[in-house]
mmCIF file of the N, C-alpha and C atoms, coordinates in Angstrom:
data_MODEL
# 
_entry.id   MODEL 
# 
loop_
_atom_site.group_PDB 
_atom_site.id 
_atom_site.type_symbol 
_atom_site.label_atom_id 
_atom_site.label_alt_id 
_atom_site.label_comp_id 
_atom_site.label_asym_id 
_atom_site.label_entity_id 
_atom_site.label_seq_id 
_atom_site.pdbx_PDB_ins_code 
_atom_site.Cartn_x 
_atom_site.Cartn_y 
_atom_site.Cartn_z 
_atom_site.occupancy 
_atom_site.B_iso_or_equiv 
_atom_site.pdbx_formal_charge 
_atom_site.auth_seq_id 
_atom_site.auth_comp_id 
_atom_site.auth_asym_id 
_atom_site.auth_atom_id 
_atom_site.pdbx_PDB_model_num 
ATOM 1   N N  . UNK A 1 1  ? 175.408 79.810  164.290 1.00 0.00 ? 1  UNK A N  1 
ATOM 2   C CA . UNK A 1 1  ? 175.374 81.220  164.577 1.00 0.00 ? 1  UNK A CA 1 
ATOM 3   C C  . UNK A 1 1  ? 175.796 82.033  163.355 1.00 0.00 ? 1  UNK A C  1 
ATOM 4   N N  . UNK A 1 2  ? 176.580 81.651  162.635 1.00 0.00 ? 2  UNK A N  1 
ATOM 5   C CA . UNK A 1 2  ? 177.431 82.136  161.279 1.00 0.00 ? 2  UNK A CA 1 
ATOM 6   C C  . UNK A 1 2  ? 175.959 82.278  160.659 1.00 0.00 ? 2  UNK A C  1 
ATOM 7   N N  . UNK A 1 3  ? 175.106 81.640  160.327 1.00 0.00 ? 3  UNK A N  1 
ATOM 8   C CA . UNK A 1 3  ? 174.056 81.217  159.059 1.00 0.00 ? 3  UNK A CA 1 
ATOM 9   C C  . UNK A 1 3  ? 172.669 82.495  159.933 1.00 0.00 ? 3  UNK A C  1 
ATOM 10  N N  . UNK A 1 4  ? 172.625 82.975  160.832 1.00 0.00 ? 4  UNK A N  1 
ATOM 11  C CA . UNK A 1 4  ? 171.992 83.533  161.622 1.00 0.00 ? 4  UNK A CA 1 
ATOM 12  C C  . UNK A 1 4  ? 171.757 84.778  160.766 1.00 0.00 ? 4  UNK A C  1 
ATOM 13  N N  . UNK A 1 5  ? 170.991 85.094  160.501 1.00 0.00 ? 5  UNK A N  1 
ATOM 14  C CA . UNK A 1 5  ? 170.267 86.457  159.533 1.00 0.00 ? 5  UNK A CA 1 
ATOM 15  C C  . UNK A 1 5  ? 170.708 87.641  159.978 1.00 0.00 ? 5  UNK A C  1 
ATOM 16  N N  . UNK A 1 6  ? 170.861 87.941  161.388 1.00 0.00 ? 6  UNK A N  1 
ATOM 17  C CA . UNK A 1 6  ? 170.831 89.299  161.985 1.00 0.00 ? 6  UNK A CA 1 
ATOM 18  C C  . UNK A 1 6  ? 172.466 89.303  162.181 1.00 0.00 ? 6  UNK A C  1 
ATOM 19  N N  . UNK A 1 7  ? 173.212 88.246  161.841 1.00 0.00 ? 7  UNK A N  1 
ATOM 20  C CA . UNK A 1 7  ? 174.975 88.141  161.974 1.00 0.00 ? 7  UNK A CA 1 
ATOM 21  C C  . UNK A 1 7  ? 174.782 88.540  160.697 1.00 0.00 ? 7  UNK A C  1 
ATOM 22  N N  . UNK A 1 8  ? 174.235 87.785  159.414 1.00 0.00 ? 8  UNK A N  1 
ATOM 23  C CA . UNK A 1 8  ? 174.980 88.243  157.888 1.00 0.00 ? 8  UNK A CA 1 
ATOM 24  C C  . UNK A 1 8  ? 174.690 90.005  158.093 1.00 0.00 ? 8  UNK A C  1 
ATOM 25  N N  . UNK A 1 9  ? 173.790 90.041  158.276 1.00 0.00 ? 9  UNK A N  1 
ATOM 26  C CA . UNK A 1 9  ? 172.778 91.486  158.107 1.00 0.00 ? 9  UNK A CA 1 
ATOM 27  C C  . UNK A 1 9  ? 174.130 92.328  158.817 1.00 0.00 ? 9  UNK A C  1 
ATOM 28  N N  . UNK A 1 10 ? 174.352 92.199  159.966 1.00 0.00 ? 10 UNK A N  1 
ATOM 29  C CA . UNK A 1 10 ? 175.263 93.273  161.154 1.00 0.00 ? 10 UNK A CA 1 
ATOM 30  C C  . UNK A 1 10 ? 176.691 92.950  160.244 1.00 0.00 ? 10 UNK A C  1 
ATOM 31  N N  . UNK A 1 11 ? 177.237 92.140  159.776 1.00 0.00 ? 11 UNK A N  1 
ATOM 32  C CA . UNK A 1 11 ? 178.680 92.071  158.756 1.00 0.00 ? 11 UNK A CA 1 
ATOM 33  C C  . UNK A 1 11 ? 178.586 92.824  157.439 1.00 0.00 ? 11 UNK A C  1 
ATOM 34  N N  . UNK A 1 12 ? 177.534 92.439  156.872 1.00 0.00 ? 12 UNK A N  1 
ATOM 35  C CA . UNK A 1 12 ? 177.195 93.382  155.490 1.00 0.00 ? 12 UNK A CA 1 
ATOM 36  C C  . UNK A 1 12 ? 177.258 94.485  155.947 1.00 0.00 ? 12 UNK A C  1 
ATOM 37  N N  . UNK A 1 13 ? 176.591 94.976  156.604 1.00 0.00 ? 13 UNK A N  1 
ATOM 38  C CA . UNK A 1 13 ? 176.041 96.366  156.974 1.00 0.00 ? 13 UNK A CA 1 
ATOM 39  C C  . UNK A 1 13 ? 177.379 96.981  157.459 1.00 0.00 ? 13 UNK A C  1 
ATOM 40  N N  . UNK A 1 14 ? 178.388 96.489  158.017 1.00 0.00 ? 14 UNK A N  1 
ATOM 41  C CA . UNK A 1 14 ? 179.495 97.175  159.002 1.00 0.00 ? 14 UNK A CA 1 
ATOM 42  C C  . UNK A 1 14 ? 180.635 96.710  158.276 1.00 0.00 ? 14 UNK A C  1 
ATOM 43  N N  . UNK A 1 15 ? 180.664 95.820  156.617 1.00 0.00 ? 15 UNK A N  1 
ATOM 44  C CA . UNK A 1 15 ? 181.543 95.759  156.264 1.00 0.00 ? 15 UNK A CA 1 
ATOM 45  C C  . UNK A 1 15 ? 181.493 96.967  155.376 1.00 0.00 ? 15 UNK A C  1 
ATOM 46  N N  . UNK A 1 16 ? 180.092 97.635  154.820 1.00 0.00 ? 16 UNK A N  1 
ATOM 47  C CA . UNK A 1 16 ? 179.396 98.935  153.580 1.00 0.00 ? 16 UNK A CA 1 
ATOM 48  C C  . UNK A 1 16 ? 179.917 99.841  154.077 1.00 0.00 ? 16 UNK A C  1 
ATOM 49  N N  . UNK A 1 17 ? 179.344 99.828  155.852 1.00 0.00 ? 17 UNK A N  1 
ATOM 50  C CA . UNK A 1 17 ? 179.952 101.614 156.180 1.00 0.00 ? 17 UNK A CA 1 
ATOM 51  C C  . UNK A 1 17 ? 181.499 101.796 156.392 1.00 0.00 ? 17 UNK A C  1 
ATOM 52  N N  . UNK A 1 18 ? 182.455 100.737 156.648 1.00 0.00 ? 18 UNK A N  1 
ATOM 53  C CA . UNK A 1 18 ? 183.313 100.868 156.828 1.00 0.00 ? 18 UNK A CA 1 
ATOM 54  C C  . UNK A 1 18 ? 184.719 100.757 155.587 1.00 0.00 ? 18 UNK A C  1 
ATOM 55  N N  . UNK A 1 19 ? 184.104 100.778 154.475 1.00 0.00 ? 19 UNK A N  1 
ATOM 56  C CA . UNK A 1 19 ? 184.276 100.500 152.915 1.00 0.00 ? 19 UNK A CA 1 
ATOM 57  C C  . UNK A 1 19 ? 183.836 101.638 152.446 1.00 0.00 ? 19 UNK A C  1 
ATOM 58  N N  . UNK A 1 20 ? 183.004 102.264 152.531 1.00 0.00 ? 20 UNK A N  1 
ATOM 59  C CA . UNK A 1 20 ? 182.400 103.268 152.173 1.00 0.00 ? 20 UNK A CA 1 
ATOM 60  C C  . UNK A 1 20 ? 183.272 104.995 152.487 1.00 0.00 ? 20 UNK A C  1 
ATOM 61  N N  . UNK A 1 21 ? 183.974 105.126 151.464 1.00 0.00 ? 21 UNK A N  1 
ATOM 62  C CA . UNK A 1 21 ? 184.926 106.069 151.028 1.00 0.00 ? 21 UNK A CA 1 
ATOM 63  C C  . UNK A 1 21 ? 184.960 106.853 150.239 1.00 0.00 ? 21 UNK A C  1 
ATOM 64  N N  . UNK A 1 22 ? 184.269 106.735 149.071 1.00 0.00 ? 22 UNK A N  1 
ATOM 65  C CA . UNK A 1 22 ? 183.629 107.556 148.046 1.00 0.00 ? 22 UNK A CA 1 
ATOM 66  C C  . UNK A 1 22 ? 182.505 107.299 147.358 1.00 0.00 ? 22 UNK A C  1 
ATOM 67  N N  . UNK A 1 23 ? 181.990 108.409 146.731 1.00 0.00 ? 23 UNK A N  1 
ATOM 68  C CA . UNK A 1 23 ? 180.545 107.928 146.060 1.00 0.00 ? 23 UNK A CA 1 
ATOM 69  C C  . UNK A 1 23 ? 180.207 109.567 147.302 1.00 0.00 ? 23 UNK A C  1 
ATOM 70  N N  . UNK A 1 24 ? 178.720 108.789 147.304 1.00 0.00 ? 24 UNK A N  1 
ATOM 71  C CA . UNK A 1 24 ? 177.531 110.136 147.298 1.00 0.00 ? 24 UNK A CA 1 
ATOM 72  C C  . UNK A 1 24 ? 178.000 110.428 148.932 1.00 0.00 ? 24 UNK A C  1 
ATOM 73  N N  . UNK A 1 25 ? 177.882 112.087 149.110 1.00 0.00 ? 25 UNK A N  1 
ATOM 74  C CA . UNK A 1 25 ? 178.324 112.013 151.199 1.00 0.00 ? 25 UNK A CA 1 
ATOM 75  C C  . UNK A 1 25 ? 176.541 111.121 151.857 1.00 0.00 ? 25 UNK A C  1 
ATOM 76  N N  . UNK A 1 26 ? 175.968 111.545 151.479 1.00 0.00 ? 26 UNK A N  1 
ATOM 77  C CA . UNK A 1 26 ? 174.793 110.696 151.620 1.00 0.00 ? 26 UNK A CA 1 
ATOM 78  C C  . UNK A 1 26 ? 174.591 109.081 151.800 1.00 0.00 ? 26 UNK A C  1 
ATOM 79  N N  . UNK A 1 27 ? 174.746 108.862 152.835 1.00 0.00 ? 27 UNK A N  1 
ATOM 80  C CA . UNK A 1 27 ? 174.685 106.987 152.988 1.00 0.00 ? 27 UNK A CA 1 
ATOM 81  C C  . UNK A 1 27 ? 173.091 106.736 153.967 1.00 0.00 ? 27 UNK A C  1 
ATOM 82  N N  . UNK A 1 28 ? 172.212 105.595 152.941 1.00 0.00 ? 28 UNK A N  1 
ATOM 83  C CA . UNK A 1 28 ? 171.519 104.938 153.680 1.00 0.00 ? 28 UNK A CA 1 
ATOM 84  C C  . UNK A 1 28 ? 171.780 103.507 154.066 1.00 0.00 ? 28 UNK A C  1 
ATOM 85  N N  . UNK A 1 29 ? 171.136 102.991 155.560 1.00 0.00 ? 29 UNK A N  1 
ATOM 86  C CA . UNK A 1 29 ? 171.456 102.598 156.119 1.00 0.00 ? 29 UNK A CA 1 
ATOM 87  C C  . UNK A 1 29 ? 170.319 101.899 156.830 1.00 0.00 ? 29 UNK A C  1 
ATOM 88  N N  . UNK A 1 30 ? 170.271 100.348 156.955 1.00 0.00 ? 30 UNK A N  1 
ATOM 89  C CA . UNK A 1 30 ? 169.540 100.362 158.552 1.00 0.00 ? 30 UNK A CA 1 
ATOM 90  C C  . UNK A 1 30 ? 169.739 100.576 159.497 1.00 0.00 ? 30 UNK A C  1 
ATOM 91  N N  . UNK A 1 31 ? 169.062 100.925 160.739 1.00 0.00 ? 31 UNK A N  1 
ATOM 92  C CA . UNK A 1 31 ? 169.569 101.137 161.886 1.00 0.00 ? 31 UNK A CA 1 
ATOM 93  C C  . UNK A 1 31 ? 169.772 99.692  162.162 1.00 0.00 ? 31 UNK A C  1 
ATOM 94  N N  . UNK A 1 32 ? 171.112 100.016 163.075 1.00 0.00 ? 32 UNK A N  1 
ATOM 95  C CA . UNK A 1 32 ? 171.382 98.720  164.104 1.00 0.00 ? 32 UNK A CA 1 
ATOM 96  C C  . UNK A 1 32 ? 170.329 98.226  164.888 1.00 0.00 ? 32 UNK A C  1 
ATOM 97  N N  . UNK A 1 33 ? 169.725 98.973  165.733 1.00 0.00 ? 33 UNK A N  1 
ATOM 98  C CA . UNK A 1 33 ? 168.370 98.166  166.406 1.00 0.00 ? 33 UNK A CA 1 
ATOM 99  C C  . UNK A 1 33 ? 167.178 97.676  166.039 1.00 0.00 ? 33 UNK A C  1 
ATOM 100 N N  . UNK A 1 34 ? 166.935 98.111  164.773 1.00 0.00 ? 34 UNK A N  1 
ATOM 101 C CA . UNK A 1 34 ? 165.948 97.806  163.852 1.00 0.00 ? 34 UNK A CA 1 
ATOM 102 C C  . UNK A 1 34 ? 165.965 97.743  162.185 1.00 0.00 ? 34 UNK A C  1 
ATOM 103 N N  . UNK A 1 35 ? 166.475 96.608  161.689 1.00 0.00 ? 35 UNK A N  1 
ATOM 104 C CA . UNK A 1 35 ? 167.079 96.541  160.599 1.00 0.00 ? 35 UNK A CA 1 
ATOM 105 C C  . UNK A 1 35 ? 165.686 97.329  159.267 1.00 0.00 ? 35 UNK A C  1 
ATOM 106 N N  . UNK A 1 36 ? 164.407 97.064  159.601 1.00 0.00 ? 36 UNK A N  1 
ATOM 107 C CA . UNK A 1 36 ? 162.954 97.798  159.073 1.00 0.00 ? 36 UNK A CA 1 
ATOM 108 C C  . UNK A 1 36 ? 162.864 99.094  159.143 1.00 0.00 ? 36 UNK A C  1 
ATOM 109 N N  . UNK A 1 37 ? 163.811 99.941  159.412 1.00 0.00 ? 37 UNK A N  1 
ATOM 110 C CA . UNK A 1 37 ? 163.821 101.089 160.191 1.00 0.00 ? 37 UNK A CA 1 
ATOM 111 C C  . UNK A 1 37 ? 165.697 101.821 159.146 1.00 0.00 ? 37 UNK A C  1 
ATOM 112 N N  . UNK A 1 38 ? 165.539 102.326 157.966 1.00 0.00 ? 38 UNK A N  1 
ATOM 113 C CA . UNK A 1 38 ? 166.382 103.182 157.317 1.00 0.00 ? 38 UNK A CA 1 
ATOM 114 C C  . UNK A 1 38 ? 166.417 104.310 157.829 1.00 0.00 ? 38 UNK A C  1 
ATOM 115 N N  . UNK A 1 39 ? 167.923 104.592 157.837 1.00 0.00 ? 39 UNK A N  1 
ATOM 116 C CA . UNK A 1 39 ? 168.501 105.715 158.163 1.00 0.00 ? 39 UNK A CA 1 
ATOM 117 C C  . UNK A 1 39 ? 169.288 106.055 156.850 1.00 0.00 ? 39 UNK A C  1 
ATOM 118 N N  . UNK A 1 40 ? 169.327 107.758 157.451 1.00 0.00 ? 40 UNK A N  1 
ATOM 119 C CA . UNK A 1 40 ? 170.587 108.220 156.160 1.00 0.00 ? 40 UNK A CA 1 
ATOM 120 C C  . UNK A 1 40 ? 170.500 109.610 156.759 1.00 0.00 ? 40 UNK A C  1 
ATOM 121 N N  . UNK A 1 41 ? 172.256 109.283 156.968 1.00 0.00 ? 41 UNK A N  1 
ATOM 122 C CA . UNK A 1 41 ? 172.984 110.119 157.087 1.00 0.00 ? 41 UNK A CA 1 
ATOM 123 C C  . UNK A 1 41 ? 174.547 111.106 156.700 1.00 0.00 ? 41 UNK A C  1 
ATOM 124 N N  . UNK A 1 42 ? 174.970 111.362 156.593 1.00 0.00 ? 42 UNK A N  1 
ATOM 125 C CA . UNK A 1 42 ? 176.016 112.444 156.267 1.00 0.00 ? 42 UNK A CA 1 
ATOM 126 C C  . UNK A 1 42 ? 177.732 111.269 156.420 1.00 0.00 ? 42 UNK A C  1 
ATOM 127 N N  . UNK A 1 43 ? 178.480 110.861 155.283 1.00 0.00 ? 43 UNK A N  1 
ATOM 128 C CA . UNK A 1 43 ? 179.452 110.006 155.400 1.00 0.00 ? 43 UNK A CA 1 
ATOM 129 C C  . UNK A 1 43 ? 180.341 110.396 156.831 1.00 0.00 ? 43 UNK A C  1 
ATOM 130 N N  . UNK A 1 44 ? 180.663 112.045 156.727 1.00 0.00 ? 44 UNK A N  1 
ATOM 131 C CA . UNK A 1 44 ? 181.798 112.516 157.821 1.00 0.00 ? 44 UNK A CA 1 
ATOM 132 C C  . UNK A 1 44 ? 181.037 113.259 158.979 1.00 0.00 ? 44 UNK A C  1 
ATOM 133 N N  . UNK A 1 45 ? 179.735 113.226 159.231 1.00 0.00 ? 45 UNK A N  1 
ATOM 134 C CA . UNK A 1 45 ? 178.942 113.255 160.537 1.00 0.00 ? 45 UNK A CA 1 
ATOM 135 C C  . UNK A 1 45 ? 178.893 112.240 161.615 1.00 0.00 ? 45 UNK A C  1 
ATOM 136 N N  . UNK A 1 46 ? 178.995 113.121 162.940 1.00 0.00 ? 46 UNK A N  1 
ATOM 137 C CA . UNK A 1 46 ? 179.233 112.230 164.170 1.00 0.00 ? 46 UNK A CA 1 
ATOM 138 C C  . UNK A 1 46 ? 177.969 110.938 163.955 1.00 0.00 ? 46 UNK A C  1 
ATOM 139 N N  . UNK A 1 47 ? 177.017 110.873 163.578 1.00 0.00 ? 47 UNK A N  1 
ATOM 140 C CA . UNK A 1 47 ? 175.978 110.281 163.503 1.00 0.00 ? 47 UNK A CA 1 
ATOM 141 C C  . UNK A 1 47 ? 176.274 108.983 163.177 1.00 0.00 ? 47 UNK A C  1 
ATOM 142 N N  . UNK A 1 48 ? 177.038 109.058 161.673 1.00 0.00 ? 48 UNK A N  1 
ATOM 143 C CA . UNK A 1 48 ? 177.816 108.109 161.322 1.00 0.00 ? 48 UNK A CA 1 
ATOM 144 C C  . UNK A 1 48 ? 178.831 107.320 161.868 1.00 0.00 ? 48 UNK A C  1 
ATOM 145 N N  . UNK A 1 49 ? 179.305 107.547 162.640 1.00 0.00 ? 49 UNK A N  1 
ATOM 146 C CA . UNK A 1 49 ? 180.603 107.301 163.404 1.00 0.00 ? 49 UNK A CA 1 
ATOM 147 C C  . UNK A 1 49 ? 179.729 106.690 164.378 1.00 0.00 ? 49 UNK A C  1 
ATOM 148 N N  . UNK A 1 50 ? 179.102 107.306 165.152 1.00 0.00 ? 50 UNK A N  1 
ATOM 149 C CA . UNK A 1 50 ? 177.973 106.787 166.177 1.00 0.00 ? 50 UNK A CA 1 
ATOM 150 C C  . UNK A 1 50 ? 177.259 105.386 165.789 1.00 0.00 ? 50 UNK A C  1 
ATOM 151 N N  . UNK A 1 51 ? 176.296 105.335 163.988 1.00 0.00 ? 51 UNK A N  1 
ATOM 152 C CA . UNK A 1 51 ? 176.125 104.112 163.692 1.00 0.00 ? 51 UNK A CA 1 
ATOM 153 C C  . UNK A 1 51 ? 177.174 103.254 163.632 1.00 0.00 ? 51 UNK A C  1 
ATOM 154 N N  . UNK A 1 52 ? 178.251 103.527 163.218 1.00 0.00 ? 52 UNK A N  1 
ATOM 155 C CA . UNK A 1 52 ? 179.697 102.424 162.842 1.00 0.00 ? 52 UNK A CA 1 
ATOM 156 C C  . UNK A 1 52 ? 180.120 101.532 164.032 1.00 0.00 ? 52 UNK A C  1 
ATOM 157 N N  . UNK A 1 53 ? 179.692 102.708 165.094 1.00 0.00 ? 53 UNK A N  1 
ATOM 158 C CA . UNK A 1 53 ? 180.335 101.814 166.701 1.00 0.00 ? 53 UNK A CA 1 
ATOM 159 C C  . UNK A 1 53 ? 178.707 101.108 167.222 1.00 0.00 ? 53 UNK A C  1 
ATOM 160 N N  . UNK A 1 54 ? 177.609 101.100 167.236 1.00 0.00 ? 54 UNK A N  1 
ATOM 161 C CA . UNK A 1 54 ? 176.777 100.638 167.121 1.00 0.00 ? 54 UNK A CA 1 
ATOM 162 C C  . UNK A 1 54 ? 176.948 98.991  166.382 1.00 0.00 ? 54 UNK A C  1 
ATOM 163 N N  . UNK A 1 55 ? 176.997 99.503  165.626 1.00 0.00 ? 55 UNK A N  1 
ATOM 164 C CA . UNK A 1 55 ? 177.274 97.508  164.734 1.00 0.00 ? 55 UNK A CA 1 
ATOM 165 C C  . UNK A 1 55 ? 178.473 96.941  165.189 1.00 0.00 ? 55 UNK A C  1 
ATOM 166 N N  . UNK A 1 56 ? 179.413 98.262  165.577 1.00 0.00 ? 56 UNK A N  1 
ATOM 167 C CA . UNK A 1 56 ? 180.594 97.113  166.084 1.00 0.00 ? 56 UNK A CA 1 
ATOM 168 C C  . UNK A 1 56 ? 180.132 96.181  167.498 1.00 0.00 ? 56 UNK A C  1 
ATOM 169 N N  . UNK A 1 57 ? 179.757 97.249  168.012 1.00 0.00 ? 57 UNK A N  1 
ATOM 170 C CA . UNK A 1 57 ? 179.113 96.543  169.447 1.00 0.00 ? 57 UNK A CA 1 
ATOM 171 C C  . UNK A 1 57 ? 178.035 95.557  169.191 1.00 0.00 ? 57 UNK A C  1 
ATOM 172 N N  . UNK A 1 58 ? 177.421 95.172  168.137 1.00 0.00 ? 58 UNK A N  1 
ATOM 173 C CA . UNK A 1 58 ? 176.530 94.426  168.076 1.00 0.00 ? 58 UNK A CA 1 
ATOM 174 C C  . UNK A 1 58 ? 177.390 93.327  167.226 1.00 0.00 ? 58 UNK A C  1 
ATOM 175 N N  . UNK A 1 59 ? 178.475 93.573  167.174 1.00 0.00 ? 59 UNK A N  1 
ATOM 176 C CA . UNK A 1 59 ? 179.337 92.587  166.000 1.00 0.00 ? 59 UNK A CA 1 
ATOM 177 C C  . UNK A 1 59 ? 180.438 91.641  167.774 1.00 0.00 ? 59 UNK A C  1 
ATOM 178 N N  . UNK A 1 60 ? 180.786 92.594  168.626 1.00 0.00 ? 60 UNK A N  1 
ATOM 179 C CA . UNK A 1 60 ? 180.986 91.943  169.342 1.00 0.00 ? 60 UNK A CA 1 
ATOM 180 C C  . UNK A 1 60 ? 180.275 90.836  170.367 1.00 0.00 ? 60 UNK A C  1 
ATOM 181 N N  . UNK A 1 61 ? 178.728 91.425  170.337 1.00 0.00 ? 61 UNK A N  1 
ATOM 182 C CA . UNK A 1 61 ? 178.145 90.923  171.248 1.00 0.00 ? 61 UNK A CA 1 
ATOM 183 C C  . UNK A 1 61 ? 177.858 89.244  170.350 1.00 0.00 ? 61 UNK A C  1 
ATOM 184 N N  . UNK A 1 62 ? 177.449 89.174  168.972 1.00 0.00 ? 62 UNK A N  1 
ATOM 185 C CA . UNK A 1 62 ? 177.878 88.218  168.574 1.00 0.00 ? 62 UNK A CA 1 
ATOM 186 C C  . UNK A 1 62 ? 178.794 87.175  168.770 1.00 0.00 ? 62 UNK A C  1 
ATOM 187 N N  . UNK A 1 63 ? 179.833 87.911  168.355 1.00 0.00 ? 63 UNK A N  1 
ATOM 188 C CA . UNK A 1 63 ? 181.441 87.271  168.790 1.00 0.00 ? 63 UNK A CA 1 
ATOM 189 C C  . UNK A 1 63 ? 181.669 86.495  170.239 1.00 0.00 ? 63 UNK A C  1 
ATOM 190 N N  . UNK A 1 64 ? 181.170 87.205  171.048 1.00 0.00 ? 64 UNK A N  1 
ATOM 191 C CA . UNK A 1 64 ? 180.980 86.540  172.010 1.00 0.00 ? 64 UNK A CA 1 
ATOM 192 C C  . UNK A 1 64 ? 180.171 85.236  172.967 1.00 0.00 ? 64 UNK A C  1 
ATOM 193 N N  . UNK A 1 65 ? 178.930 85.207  172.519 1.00 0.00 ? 65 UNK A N  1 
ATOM 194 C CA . UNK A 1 65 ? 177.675 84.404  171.404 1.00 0.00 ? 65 UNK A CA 1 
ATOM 195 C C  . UNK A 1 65 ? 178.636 83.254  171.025 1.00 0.00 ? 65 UNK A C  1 
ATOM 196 N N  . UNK A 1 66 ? 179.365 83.558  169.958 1.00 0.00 ? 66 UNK A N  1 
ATOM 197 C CA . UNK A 1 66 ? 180.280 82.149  169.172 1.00 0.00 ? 66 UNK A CA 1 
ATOM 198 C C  . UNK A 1 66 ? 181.497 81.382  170.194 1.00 0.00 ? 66 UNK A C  1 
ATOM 199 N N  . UNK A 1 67 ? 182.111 82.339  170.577 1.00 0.00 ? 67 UNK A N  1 
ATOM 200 C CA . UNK A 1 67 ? 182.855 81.966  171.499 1.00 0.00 ? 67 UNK A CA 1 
ATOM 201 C C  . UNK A 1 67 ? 182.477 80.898  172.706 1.00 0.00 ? 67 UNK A C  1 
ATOM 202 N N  . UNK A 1 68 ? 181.466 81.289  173.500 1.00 0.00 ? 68 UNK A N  1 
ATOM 203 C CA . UNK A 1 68 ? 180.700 80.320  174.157 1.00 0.00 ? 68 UNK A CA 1 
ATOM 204 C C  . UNK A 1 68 ? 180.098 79.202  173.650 1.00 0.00 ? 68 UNK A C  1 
ATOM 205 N N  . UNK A 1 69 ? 179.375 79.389  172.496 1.00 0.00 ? 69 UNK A N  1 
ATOM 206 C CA . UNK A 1 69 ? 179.071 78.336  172.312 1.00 0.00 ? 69 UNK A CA 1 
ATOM 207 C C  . UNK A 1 69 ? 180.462 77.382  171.402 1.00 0.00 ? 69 UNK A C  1 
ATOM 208 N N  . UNK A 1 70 ? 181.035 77.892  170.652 1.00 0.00 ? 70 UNK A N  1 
ATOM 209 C CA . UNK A 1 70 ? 182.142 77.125  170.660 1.00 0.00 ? 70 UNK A CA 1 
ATOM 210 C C  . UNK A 1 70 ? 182.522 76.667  171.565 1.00 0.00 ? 70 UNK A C  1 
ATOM 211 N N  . UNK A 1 71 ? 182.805 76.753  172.723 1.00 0.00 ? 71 UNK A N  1 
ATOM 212 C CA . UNK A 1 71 ? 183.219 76.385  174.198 1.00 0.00 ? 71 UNK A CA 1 
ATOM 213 C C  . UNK A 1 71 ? 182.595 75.137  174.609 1.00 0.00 ? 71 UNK A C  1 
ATOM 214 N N  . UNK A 1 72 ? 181.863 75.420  174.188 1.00 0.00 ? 72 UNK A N  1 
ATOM 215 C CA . UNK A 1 72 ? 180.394 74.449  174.844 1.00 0.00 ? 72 UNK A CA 1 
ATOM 216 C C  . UNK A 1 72 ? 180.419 73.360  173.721 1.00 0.00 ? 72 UNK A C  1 
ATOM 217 N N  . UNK A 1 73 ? 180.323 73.254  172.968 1.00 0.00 ? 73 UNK A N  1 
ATOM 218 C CA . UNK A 1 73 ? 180.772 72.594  171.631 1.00 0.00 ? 73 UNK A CA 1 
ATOM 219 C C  . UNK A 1 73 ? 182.012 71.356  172.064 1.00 0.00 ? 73 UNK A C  1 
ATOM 220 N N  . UNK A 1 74 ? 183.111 72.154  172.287 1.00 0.00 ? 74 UNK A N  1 
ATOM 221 C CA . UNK A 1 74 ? 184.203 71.645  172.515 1.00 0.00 ? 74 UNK A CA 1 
ATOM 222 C C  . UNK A 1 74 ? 183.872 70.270  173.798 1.00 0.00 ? 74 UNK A C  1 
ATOM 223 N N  . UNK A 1 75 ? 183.559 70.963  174.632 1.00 0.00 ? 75 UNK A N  1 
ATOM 224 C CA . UNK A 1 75 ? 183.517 70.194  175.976 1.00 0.00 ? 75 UNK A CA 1 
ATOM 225 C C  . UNK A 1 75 ? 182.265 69.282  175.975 1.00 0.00 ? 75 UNK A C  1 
ATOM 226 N N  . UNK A 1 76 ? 181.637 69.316  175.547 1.00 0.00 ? 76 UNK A N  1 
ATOM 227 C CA . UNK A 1 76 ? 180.385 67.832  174.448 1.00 0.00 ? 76 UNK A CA 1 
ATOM 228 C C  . UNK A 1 76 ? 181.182 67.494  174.033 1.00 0.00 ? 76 UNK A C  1 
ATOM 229 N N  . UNK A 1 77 ? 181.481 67.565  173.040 1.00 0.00 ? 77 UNK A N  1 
ATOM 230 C CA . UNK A 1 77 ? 182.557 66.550  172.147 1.00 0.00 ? 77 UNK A CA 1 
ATOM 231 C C  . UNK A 1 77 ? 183.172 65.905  173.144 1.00 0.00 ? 77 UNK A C  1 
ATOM 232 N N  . UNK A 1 78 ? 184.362 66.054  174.207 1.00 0.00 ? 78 UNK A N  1 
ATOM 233 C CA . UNK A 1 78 ? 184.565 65.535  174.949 1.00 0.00 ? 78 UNK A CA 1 
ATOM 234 C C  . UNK A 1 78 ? 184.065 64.828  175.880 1.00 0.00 ? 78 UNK A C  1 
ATOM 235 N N  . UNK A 1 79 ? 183.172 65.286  176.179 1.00 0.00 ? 79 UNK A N  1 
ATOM 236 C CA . UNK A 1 79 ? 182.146 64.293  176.758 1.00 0.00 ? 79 UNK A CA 1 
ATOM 237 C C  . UNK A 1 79 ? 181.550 63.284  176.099 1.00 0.00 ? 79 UNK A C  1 
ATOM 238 N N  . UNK A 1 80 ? 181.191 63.259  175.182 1.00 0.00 ? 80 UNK A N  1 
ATOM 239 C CA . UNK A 1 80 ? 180.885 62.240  174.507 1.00 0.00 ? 80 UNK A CA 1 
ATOM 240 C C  . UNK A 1 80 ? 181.578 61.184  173.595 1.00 0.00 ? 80 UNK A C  1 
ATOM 241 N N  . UNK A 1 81 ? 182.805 61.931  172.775 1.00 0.00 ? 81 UNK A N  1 
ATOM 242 C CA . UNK A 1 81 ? 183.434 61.053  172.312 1.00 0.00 ? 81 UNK A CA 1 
ATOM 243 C C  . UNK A 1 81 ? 184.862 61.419  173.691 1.00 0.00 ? 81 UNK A C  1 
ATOM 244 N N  . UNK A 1 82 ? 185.073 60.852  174.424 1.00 0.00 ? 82 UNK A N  1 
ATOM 245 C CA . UNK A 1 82 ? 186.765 60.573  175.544 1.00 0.00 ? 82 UNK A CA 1 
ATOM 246 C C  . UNK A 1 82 ? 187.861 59.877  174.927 1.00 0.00 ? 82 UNK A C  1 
ATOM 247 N N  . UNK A 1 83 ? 188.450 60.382  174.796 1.00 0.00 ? 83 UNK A N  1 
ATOM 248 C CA . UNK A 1 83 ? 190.094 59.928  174.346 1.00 0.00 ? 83 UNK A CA 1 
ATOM 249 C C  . UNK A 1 83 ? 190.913 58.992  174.690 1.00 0.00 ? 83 UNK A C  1 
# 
């Protein structure tokens, strides 16, 4: 799941906007739902803030994704190799 294109893509992307402190007020961007699909918008506009929680939510829905299957992971192993 780590090696998964649309995980590096949603970490890059939400590690830029959230790093992103100075330089131009102007930030482009993909959108979260469609990485083919640039946006650009205003650094201290609601818009922005709006994309930031967007990737987070798509950073959790991931997270959660790993979690399970870690889970699942775990309890194979046990099943297969028993102690």
């Amino acid at each position: 799941m780590k090696k998964n294109p649309d995980y590096i893509t949603t970490q890059r992307n939400l590690r830029y906007l959230e790093e992103k402190r100075f330089g131009s007020k102007l930030v482009t961007i993909a959108s979260p739902e469609d990485y083919s699909v640039n946006l650009s918008v205003r650094r201290s506009s609601v818009e922005f803030q709006d994309i930031i929680l967007r990737y987070r939510e798509k950073q959790t829905e991931f997270n959660k994704q790993m979690k399970v299957l870690t889970s699942r992971r775990k309890r194979l192993i046990k099943q297969l190799f028993p102690s």
